[in-house]
N, CA, C and O atoms as a Tinker XYZ file with bonds, in Angstrom:
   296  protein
     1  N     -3.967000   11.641000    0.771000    73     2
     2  CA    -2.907000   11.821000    1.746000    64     1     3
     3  C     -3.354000   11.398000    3.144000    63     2     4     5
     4  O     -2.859000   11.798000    4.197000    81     3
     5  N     -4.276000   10.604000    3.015000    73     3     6
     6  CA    -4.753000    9.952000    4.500000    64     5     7
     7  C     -3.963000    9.750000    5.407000    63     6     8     9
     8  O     -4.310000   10.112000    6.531000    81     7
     9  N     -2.740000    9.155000    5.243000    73     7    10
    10  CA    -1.992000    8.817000    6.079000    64     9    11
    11  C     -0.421000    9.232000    6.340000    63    10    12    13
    12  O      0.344000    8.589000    7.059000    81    11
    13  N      0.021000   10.822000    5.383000    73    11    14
    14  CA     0.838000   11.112000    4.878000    64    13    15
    15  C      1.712000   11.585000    6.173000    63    14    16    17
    16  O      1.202000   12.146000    7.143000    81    15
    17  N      2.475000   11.419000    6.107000    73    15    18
    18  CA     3.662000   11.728000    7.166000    64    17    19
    19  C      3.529000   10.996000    8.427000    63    18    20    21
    20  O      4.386000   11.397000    9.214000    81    19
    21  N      2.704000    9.974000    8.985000    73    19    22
    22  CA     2.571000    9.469000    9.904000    64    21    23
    23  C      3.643000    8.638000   10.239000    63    22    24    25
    24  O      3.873000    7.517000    9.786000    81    23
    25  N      4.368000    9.355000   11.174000    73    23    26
    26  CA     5.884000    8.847000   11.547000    64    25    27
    27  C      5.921000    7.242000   12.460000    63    26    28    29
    28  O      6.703000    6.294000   12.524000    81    27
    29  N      4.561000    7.619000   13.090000    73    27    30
    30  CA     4.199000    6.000000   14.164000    64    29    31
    31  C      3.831000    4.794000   13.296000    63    30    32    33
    32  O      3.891000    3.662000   13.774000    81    31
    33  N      3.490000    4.989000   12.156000    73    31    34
    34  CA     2.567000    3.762000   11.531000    64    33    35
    35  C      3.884000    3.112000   10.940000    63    34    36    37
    36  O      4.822000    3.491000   10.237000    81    35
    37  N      3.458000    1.850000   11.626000    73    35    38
    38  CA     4.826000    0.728000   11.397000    64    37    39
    39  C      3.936000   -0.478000   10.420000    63    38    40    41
    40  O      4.666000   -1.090000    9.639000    81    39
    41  N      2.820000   -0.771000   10.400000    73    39    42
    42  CA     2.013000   -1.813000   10.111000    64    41    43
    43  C      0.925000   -1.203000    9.420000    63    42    44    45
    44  O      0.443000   -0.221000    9.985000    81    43
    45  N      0.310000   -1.628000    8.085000    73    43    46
    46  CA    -0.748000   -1.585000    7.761000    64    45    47
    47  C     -1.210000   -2.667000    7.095000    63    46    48    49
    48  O     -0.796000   -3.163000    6.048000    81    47
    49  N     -2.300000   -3.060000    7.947000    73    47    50
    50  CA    -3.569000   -4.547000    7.314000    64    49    51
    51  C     -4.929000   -3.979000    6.621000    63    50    52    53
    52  O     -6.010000   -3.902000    7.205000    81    51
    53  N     -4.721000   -3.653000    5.473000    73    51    54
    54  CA    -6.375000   -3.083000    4.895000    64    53    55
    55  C     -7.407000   -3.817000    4.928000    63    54    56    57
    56  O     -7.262000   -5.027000    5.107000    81    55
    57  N     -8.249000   -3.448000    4.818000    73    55    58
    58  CA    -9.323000   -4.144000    5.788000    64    57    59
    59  C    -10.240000   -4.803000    4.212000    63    58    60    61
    60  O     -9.760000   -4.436000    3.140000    81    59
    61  N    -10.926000   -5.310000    4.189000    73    59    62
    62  CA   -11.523000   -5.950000    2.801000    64    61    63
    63  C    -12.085000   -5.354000    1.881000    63    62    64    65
    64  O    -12.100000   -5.703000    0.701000    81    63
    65  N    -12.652000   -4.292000    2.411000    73    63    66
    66  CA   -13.949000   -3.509000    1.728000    64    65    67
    67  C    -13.305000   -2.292000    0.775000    63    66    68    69
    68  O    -14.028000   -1.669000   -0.001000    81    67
    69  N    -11.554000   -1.953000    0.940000    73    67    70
    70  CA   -10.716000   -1.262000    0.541000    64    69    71
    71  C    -10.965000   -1.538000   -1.115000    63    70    72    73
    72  O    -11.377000   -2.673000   -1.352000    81    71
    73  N    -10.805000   -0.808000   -2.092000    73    71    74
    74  CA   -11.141000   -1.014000   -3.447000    64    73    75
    75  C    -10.064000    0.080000   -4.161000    63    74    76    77
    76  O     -9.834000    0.042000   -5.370000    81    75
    77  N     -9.549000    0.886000   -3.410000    73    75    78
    78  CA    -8.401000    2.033000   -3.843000    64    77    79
    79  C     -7.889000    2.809000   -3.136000    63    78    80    81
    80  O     -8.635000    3.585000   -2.539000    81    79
    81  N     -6.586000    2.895000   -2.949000    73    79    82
    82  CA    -5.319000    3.791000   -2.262000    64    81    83
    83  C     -5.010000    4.669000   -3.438000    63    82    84    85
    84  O     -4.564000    4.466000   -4.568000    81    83
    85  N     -5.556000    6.105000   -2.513000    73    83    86
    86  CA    -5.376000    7.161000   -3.257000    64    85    87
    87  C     -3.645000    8.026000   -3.275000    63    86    88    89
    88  O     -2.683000    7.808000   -2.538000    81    87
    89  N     -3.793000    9.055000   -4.451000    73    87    90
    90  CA    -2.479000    9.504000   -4.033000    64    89    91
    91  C     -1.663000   10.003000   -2.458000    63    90    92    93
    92  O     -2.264000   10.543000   -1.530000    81    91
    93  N     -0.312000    9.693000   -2.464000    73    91    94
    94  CA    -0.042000    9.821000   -1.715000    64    93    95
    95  C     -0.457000    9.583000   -0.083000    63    94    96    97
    96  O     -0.299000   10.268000    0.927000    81    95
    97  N     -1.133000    8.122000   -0.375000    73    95    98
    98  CA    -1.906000    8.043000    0.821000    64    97    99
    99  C     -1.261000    7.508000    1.998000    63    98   100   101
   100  O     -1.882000    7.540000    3.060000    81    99
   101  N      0.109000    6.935000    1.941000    73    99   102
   102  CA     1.263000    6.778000    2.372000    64   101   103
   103  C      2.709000    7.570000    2.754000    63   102   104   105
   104  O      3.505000    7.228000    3.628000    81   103
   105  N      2.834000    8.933000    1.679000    73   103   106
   106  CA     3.662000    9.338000    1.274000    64   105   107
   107  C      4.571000    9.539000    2.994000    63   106   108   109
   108  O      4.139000    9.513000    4.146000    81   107
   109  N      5.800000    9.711000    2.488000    73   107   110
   110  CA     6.290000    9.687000    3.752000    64   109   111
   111  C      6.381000    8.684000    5.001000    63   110   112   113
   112  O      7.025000    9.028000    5.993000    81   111
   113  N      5.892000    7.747000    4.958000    73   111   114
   114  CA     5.692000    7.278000    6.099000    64   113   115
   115  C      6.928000    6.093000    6.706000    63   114   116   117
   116  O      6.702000    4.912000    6.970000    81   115
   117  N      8.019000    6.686000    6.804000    73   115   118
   118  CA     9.407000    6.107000    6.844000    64   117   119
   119  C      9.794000    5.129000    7.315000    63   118   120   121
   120  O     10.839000    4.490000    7.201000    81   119
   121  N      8.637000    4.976000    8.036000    73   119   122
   122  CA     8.812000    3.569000    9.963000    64   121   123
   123  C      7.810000    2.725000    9.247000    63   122   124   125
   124  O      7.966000    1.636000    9.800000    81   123
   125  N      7.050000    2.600000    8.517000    73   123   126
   126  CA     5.961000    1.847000    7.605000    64   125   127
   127  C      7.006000    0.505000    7.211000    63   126   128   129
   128  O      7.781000    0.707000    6.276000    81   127
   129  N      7.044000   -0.691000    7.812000    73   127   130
   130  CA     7.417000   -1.673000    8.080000    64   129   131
   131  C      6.871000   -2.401000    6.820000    63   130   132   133
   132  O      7.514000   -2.477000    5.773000    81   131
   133  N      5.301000   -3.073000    7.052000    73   131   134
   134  CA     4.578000   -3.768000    6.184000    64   133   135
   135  C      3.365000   -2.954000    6.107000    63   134   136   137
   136  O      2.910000   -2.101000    6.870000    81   135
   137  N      2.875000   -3.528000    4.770000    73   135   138
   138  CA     1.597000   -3.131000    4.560000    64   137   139
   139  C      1.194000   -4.341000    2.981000    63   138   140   141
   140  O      1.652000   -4.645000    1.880000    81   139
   141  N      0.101000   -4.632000    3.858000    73   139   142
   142  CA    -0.883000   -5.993000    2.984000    64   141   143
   143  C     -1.925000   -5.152000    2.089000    63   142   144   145
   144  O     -2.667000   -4.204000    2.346000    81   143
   145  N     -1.684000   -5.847000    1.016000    73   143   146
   146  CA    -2.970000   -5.045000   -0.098000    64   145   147
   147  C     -4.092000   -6.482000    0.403000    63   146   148   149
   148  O     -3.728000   -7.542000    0.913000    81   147
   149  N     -5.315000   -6.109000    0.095000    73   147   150
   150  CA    -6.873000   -6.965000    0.335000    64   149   151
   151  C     -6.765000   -7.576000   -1.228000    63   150   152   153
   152  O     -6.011000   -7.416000   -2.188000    81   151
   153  N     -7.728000   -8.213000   -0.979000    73   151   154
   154  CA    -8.407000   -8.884000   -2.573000    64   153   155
   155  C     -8.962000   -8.365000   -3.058000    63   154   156   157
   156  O     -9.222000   -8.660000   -4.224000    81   155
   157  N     -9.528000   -7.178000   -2.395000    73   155   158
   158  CA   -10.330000   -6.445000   -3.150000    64   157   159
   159  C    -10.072000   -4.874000   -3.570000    63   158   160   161
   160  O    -10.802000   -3.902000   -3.377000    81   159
   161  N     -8.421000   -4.977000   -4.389000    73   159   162
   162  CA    -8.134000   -3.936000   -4.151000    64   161   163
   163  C     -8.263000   -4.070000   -5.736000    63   162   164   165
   164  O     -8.174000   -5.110000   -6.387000    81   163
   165  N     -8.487000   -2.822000   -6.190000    73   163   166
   166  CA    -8.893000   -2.561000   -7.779000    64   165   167
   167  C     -8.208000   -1.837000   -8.241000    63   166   168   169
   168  O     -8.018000   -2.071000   -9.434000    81   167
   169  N     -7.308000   -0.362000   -7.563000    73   167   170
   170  CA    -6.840000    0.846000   -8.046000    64   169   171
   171  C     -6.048000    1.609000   -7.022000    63   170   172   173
   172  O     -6.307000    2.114000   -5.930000    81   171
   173  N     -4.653000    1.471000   -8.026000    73   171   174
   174  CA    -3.834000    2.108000   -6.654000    64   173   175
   175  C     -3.125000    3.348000   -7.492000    63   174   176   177
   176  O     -2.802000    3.356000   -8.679000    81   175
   177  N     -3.027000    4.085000   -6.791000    73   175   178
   178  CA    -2.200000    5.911000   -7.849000    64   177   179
   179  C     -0.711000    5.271000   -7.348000    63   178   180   181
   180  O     -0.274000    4.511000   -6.483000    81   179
   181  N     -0.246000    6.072000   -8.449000    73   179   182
   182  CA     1.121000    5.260000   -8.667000    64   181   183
   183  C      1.936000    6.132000   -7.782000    63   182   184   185
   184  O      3.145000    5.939000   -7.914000    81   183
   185  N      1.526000    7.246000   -6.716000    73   183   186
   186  CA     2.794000    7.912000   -6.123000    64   185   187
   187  C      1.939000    7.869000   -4.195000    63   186   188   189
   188  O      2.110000    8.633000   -3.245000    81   187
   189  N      0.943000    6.453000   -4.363000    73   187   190
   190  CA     0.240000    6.249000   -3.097000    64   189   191
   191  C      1.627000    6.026000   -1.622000    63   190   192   193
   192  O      1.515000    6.152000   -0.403000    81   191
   193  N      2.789000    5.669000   -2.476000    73   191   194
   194  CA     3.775000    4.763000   -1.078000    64   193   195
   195  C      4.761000    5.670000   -1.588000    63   194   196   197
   196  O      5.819000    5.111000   -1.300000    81   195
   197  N      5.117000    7.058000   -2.350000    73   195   198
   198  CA     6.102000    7.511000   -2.429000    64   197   199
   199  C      6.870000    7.744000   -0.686000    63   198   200   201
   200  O      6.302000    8.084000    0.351000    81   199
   201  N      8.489000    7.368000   -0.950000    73   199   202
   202  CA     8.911000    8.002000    0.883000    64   201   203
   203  C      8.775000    7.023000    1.543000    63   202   204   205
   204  O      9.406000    6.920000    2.596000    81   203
   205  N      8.064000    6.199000    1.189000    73   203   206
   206  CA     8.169000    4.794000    2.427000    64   205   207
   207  C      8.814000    3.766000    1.695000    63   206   208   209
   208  O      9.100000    3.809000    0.498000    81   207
   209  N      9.070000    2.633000    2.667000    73   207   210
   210  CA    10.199000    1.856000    2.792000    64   209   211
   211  C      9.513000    0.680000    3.478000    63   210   212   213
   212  O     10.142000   -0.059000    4.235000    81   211
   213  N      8.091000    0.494000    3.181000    73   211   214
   214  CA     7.749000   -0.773000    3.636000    64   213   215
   215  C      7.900000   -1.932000    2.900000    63   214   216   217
   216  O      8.291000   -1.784000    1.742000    81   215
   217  N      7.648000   -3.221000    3.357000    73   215   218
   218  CA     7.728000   -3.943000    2.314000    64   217   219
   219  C      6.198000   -4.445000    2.049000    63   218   220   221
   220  O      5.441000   -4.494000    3.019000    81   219
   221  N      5.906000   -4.676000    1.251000    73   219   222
   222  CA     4.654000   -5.081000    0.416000    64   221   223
   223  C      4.022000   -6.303000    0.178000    63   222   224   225
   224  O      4.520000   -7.096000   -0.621000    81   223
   225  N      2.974000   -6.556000    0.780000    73   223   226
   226  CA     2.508000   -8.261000    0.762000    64   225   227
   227  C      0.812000   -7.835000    0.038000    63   226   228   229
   228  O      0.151000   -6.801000    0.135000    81   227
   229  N      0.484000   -9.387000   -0.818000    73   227   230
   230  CA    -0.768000   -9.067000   -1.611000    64   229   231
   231  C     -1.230000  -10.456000   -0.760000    63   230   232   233
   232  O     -0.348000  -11.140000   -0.240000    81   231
   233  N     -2.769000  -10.871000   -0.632000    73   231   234
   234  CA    -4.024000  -11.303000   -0.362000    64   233   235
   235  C     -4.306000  -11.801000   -1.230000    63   234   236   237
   236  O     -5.410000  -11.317000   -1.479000    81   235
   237  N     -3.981000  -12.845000   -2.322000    73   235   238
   238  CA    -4.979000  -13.148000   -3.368000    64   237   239
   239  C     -5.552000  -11.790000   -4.341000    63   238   240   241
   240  O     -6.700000  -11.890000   -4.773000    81   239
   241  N     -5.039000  -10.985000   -4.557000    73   239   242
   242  CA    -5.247000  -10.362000   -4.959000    64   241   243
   243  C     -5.564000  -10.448000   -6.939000    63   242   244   245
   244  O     -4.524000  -10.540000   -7.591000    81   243
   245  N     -6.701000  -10.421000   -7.639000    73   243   246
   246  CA    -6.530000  -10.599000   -8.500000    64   245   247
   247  C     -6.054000   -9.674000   -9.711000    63   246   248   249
   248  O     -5.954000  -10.078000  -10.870000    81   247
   249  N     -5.812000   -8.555000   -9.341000    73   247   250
   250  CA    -5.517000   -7.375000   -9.594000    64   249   251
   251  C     -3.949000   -7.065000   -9.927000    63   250   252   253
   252  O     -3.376000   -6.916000  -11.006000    81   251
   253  N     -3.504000   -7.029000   -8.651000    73   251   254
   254  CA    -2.128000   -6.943000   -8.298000    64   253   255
   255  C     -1.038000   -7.564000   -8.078000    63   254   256   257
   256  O     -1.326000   -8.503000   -7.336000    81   255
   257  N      0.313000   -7.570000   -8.359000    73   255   258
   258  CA     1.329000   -8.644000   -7.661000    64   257   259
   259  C      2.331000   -7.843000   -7.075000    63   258   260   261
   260  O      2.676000   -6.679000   -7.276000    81   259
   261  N      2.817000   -8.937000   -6.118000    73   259   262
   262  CA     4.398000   -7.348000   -5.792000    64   261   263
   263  C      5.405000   -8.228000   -6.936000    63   262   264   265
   264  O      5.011000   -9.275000   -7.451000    81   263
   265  N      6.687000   -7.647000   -7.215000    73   263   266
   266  CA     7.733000   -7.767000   -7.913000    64   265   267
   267  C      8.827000   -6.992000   -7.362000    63   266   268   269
   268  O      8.682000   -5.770000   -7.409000    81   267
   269  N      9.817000   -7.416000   -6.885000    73   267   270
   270  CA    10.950000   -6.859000   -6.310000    64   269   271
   271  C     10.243000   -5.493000   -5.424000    63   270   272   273
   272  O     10.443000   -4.278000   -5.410000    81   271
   273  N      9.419000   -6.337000   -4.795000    73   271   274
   274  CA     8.720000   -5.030000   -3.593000    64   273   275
   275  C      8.125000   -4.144000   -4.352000    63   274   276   277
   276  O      8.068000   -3.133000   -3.653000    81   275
   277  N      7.620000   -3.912000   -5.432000    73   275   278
   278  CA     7.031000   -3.071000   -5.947000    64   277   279
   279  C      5.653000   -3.887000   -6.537000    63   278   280   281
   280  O      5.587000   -5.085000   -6.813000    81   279
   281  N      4.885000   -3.159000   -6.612000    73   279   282
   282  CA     3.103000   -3.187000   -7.519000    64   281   283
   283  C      3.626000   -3.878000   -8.683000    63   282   284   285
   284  O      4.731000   -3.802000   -9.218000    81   283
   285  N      2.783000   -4.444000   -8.911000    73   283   286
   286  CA     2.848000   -4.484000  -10.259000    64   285   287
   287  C      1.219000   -5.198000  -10.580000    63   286   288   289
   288  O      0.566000   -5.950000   -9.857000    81   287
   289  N      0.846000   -4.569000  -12.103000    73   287   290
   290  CA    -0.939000   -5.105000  -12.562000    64   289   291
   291  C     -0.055000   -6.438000  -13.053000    63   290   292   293
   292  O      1.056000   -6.544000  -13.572000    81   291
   293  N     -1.168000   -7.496000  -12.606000    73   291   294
   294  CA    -1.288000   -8.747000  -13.453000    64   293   295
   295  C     -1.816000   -8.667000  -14.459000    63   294   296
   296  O     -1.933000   -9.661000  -15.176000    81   295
């Protein structure tokens, strides 16, 4: 819940070294605009962005894809 209810966070750029977004590490965060997954993202809990309304961009990611704004495993 790192970042859970944070009403200001409009933008999130994860930084490289990121490897997993834990539960609810988003939850809530309503004004959450964008947020970029890294390449080096390995493991995400499936209720990490419950409540938000950002939209979702991937990095080369070999892991992950978005699909109609949502996660999805390759």
């Amino acid at each position: 819940s790192a970042f859970s209810g944070c009403e200001n966070l409009e933008e999130f750029i994860c930084s490289e070294s990121l490897t997993t977004i834990c539960s609810k590490a988003f939850y809530g965060c309503e004004n959450l605009k964008t947020f970029t997954l890294p390449k080096t993202l390995k493991k995400i809990i499936y209720d990490s962005f419950e409540g938000s309304h950002a939209e979702l961009f991937v990095k080369d990611n070999p892991y992950f894809e978005i699909k109609d704004n949502k996660i999805a495993v390759k």
